[in-house]
Structure formats: C-alpha cells, structure tokens
DSSP file (Angstrom, degrees, kcal/mol; ACC not computed):
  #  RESIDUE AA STRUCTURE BP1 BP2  ACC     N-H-->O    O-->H-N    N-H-->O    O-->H-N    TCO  KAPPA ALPHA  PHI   PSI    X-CA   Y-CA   Z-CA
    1    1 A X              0   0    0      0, 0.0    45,-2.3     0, 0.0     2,-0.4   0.000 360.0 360.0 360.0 136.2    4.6   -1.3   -2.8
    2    2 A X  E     -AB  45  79A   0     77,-3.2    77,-2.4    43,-0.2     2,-0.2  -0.954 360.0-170.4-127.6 154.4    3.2    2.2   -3.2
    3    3 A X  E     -AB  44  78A   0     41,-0.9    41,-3.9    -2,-0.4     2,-0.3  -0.856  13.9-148.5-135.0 148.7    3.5    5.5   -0.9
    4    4 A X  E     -A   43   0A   0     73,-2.3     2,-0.6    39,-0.2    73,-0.4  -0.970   3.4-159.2-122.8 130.0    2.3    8.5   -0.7
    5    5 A X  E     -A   42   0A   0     37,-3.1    37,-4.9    -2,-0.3     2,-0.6  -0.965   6.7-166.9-119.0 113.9    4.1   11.4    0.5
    6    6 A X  E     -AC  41  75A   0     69,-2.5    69,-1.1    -2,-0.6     2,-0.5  -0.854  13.4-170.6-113.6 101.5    1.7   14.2    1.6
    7    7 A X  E     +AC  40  74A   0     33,-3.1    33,-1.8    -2,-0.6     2,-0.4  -0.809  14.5 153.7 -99.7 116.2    3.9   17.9    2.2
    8    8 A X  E     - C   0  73A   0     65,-0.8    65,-2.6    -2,-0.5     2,-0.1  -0.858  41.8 -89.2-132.6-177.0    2.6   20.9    3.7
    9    9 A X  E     - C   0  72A   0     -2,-0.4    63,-0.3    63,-0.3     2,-0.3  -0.238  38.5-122.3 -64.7 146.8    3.3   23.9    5.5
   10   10 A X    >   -     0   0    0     61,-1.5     3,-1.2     1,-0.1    -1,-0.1  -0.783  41.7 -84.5 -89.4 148.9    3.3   24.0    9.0
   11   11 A X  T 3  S+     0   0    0     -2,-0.3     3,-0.1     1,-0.2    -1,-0.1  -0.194 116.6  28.4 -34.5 122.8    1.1   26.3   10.8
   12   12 A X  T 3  S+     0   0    0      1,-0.3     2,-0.5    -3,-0.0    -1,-0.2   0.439  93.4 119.5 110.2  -5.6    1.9   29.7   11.3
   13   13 A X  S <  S-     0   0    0     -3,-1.2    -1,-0.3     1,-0.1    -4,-0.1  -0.892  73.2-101.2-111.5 121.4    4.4   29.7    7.5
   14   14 A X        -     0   0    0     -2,-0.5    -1,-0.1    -3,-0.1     3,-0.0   0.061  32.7-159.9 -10.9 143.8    3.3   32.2    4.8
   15   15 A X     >  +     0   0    0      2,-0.1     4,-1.9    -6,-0.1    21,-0.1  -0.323  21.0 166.6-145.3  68.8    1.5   30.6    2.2
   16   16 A X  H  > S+     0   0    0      1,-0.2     4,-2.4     2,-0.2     5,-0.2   0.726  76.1  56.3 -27.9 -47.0    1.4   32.8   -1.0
   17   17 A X  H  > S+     0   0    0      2,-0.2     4,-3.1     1,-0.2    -1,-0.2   0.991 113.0  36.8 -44.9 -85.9    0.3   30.1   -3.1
   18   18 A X  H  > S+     0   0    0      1,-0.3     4,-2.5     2,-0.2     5,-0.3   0.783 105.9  62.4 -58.4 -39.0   -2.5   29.4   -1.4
   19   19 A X  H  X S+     0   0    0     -4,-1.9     4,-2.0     1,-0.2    -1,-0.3   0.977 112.6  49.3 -60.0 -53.6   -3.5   33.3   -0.3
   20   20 A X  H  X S+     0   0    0     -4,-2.4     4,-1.0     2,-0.2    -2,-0.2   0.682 104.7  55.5 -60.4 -27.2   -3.8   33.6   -4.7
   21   21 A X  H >X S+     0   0    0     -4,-3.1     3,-3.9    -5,-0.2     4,-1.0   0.935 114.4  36.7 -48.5 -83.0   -5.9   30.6   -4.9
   22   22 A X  H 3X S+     0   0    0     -4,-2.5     4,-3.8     1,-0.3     5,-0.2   0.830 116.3  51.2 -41.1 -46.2   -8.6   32.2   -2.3
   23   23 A X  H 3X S+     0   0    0     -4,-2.0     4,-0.6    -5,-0.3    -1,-0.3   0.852 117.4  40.2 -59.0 -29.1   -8.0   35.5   -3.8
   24   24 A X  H XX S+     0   0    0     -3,-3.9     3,-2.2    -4,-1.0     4,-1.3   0.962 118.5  50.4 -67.8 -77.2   -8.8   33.5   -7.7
   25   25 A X  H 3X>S+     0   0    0     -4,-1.0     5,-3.0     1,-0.3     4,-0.8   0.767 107.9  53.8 -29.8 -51.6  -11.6   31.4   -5.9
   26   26 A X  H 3<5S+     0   0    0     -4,-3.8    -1,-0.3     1,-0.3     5,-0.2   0.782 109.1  45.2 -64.4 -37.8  -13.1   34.7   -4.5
   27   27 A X  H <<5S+     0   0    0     -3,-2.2    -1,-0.3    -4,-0.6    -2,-0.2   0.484 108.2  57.5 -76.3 -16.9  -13.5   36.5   -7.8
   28   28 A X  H  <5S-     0   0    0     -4,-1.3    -2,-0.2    -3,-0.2    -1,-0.2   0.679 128.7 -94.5 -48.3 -32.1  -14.9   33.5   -9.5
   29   29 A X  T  <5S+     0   0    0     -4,-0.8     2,-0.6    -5,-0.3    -3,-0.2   0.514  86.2 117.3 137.8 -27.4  -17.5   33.6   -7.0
   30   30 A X    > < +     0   0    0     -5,-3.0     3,-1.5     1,-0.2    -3,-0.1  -0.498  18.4 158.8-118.9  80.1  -17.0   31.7   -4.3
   31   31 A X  T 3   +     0   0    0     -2,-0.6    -1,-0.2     1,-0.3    -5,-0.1   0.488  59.5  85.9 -56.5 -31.7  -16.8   33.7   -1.3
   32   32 A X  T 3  S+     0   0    0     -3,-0.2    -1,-0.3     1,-0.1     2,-0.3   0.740  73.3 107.1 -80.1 -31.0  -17.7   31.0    1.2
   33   33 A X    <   +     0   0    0     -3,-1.5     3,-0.1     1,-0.1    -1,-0.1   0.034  39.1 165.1 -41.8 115.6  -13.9   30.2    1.0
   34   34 A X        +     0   0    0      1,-0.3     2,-0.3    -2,-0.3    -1,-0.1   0.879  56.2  16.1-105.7 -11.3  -11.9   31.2    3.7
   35   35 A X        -     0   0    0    -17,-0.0     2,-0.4     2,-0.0    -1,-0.3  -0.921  50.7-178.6-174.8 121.6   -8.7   29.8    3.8
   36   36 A X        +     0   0    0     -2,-0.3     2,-0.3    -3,-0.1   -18,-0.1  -0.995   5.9 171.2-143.2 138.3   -6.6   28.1    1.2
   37   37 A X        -     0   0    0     -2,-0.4     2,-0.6   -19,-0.1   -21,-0.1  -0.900  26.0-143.0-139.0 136.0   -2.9   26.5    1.9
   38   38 A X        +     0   0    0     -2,-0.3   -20,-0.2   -23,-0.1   -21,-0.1  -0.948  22.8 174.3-116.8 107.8   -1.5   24.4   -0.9
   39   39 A X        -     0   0    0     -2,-0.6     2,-0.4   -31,-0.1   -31,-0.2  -0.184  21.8-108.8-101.9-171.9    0.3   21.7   -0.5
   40   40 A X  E     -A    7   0A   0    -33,-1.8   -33,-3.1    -2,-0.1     2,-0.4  -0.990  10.1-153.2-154.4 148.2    2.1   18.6   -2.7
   41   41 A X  E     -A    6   0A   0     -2,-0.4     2,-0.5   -35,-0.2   -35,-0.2  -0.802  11.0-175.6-131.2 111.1    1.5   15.0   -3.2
   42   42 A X  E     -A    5   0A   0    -37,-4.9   -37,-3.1    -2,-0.4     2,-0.4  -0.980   7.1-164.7-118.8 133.0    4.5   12.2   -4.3
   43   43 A X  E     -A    4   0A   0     -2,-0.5   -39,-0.2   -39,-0.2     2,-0.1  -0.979   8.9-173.6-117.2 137.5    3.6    9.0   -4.9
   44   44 A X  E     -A    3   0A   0    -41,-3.9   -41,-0.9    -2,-0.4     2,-0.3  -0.428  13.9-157.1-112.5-176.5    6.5    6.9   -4.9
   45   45 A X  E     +A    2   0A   0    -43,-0.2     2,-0.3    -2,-0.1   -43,-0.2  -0.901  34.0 152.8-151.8 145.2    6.5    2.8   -6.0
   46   46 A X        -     0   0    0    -45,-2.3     2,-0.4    -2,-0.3     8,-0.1  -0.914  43.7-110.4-164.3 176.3    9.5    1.2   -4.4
   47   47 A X        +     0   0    0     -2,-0.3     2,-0.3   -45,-0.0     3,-0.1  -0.896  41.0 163.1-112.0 122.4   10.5   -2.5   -3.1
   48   48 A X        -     0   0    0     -2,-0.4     3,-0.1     1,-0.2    -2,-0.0  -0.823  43.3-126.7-125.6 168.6   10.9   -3.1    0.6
   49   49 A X  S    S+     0   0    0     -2,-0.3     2,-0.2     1,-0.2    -1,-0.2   0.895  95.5   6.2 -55.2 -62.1   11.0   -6.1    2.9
   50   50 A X     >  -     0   0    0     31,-0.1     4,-2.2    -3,-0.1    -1,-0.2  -0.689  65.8-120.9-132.0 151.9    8.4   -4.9    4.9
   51   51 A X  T  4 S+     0   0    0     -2,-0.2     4,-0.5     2,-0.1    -1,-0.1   0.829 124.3  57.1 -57.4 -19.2    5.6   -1.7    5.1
   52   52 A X  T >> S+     0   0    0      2,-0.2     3,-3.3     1,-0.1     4,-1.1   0.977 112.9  50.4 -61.7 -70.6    7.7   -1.1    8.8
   53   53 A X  H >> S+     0   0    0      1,-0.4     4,-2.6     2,-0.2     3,-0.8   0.664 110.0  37.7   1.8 -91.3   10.5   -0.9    6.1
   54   54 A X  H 3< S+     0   0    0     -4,-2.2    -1,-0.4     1,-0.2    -2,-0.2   0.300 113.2  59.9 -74.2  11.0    9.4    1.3    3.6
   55   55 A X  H <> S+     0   0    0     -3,-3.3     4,-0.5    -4,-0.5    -2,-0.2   0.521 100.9  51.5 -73.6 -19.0    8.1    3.3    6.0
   56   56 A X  H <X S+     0   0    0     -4,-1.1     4,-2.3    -3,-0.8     5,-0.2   0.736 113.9  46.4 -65.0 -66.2   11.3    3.8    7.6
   57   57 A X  H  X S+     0   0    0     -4,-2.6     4,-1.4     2,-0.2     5,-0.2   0.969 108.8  53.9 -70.0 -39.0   12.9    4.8    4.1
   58   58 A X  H >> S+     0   0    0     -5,-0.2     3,-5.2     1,-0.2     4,-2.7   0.979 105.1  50.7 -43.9 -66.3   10.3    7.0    3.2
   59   59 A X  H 3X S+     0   0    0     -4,-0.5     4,-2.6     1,-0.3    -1,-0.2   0.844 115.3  46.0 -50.4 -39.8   10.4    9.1    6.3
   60   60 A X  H 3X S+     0   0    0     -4,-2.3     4,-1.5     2,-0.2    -1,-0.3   0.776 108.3  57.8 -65.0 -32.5   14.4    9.4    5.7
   61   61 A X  H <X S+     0   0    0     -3,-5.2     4,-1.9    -4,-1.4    -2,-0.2   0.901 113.8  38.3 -62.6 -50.0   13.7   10.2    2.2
   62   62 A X  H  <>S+     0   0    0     -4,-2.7     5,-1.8     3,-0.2     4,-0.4   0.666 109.3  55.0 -62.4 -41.2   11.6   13.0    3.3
   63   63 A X  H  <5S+     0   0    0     -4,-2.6     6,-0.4    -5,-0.2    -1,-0.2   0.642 117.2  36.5 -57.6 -29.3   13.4   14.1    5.9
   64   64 A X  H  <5S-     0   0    0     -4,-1.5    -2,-0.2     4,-0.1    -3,-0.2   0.765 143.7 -13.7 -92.1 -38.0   17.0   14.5    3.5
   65   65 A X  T  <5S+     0   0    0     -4,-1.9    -3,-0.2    -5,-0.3    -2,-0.1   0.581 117.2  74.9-160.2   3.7   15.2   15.7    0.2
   66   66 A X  T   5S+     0   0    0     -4,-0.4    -4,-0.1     1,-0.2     2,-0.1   0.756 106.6  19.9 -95.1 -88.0   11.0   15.3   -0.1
   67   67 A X  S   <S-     0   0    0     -5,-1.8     2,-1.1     1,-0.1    -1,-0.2  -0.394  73.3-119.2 -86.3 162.9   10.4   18.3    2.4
   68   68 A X    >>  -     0   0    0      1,-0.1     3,-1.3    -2,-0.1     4,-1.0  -0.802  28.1-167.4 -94.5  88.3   11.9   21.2    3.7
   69   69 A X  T 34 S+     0   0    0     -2,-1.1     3,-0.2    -6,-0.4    -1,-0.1   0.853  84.7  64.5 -50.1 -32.2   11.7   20.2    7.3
   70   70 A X  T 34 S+     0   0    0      1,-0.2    -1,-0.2    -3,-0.1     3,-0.0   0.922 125.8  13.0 -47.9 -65.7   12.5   23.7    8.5
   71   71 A X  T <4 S+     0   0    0     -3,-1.3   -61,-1.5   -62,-0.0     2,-0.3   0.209 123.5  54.9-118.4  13.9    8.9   25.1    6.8
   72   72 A X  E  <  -C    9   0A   0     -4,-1.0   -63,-0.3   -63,-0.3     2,-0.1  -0.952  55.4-154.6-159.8 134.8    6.8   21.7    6.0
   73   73 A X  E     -C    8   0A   0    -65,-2.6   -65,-0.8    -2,-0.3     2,-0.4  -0.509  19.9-165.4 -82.0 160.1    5.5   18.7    7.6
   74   74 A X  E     -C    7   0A   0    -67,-0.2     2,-0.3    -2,-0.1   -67,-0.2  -0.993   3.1-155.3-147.4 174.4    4.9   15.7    5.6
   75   75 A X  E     -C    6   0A   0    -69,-1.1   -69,-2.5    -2,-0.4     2,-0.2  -0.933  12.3-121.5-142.4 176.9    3.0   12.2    6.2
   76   76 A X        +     0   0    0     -2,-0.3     2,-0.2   -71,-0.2   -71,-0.1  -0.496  21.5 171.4-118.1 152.9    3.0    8.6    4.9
   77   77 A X        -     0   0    0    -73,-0.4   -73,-2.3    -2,-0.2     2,-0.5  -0.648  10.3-174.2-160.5 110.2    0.6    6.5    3.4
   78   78 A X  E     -B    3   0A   0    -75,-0.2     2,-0.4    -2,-0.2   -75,-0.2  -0.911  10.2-154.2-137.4 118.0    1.8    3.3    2.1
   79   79 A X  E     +B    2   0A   0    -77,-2.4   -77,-3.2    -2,-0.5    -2,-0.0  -0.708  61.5   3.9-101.1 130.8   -0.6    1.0    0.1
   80   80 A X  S    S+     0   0    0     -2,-0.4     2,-0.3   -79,-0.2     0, 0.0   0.334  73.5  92.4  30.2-166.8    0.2   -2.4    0.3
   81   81 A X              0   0    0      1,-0.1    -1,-0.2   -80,-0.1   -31,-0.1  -0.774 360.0 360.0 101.3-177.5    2.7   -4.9    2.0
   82   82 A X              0   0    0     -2,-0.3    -1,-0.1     0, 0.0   -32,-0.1  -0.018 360.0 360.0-166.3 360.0    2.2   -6.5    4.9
C-alpha cells in the first residue's frame, strides 16, 4: 500500500521559504503571484491489514515524527487497499 503524507504550515506561521520563492518568482517576472507557502510531500509504501489501518499508523507516524504538530498540519492519502 502506498501513502502520501502532505505537511504544511498552519495558517497564521511565518513562512520564509515561501516569502523567497514569491520574492524569486517576482523578479523572474511573474508578478501575478501573490502568495507562496511551501510545504513537503512523503510518500511512504508500507504493509497494513487494512487502508482504516494504515491510516491509523500513518496519522501516529505523523503525529510522533512526520510533522511538527506545534507549526504544521499534515494530511493522508493512501492509494490502494481496501
């Protein structure tokens, strides 16, 4: 089974990263940018009983060591299982 672990910032948390993308983007040229926040993408492959399963373990995964719950959200996506 494979999952996708989507992390970002929560609303309202600094996002340096992101302000120096727009600020890159904008000197390229493309002004029409407004807003950049930059987040990260795990894809994980694991063995589960179930998708309830590995969905279960992900979210634990995420919660102990994926994200920093404190300054990131994350969500699931888990392609295939049943």
């Amino acid at each position: 089974m494979k999952a996708k672990v989507y992390i970002t910032l929560k609303d309202g948390v600094l996002d340096p990263q992101g302000k120096a993308v727009m600020g890159a983007l904008d000197s390229l040229g493309y002004s029409e940018v407004k807003d950049v926040r930059v987040g990260k993408l795990m894809e994980l492959e694991l063995s589960a009983a179930s998708k309830e399963e590995a969905e279960k373990r992900i979210r634990e995964m995420s919660e102990k060591l994926l994200a920093n719950t404190v300054v990131e959200e994350f969500s699931i996506e888990i392609e295939g299982g049943e």
